[in-house]
N, C-alpha and C positions, 0 to 999 in steps of 0.2 A: 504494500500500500504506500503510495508516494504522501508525502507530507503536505499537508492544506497549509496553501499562502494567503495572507493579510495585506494589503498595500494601502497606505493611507494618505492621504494627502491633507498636510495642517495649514492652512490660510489663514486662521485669525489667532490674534494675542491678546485675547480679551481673558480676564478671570472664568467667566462664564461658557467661553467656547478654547480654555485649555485642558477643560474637563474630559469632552469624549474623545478626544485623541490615544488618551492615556490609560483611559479607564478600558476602551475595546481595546487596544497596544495588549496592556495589561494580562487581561482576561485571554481572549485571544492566540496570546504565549502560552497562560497554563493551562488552554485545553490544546496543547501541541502543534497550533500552526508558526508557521516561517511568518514573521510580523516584521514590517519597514514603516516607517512613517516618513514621508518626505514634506518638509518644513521648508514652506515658500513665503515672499511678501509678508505681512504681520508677524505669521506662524512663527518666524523665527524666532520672538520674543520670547517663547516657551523651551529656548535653549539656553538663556541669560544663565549665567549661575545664578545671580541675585535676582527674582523674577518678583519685579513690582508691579502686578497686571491688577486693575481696574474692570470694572463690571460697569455696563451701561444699559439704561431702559432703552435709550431713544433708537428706536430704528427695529426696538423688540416685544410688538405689543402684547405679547403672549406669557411674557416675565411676570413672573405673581408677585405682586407688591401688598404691603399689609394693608395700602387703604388704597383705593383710587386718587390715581393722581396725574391731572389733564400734563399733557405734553410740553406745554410751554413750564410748565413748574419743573418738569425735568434737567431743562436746559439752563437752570439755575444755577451758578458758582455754587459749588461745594455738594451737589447733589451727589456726582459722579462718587465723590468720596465716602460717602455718605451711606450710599446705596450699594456701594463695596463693602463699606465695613459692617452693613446689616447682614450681607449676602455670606459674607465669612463666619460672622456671629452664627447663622441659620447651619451653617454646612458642619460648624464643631458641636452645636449643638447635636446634631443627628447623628454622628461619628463620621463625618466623613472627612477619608484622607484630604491630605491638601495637597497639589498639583506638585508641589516638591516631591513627595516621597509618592505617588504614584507617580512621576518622573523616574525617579530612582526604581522603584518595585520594574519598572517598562525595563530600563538597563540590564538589574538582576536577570531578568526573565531574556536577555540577550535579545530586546526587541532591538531592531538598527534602527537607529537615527539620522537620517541623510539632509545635509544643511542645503539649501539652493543656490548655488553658486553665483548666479546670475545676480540674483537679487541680495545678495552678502557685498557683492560689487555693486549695484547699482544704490545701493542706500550706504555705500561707506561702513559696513560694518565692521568692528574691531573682535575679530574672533579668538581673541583672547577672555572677552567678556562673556563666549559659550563655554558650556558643561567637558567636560575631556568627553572620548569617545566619542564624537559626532565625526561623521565622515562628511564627504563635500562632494558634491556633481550636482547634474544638469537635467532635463528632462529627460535625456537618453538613461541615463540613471536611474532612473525613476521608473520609465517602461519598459528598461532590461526585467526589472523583479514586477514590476504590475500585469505587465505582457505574460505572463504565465500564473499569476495571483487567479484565485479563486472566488477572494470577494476585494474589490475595490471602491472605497470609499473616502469621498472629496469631504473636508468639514472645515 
């Protein structure tokens, strides 16, 4: 039986959306598939060592907030902050990891991590400020191992 492959593709650096990268990564690895995630544009920000990511409503109307709250009140100084640190408060409450160490659990579980080259160059990135073990290439990189992947999933 050949081994089931994972190919993920991570676009955003938001708090909120460095969740399911890691968490399917994760999982994914301990039920025995070959897992890659390839971190493009934003995504990259969830390879920081020190990952200061933010959570936002606007743009996400589907976000459960504890009261209703019109959109222009969104866009308010300090809300972003705000509605991060409710959003961290809710996630320790419940036990849930925090994107570090389901970062790390993804590494253990020898998920690859592949940085996008293109976009490391085109925003100036100082890859000193990523995690050890991330590799680097390009989109050919990316559908060498998706090009035979099983399930592939853009997030």
């Amino acid at each position: 039986m050949t081994e089931k492959k994972l190919a993920i593709i991570a676009t955003k650096g938001t708090l909120d959306w460095g969740y399911p990268p890691f968490i399917l990564a994760s999982t994914a690895a301990a039920l025995g598939y070959d897992t890659q995630i390839f971190f493009t544009f934003y995504g990259l920000q969830l390879l920081r060592k020190k990952m200061d990511l933010k959570v936002t409503s606007l743009g996400n109307p589907g976000m459960p907030m504890p009261m209703p709250m019109p959109v222009m009140l969104q866009a308010l100084p300090g809300m972003q902050s705000m509605m991060t640190m409710m959003m961290k408060q809710k996630m320790k409450s419940k036990g849930v990891a925090s994107l570090e160490d389901l970062r790390e659990l993804s590494l253990e579980a020898e998920v690859k991590m592949v940085a996008c080259q293109m976009t490391v160059d085109l925003f100036d990135m100082d890859t000193s400020e990523f995690i050890d073990g991330v590799e680097y290439g390009g989109a050919a990189t990316f559908f060498e191992f998706a090009g035979e992947s099983d399930i592939c999933l853009f997030i």
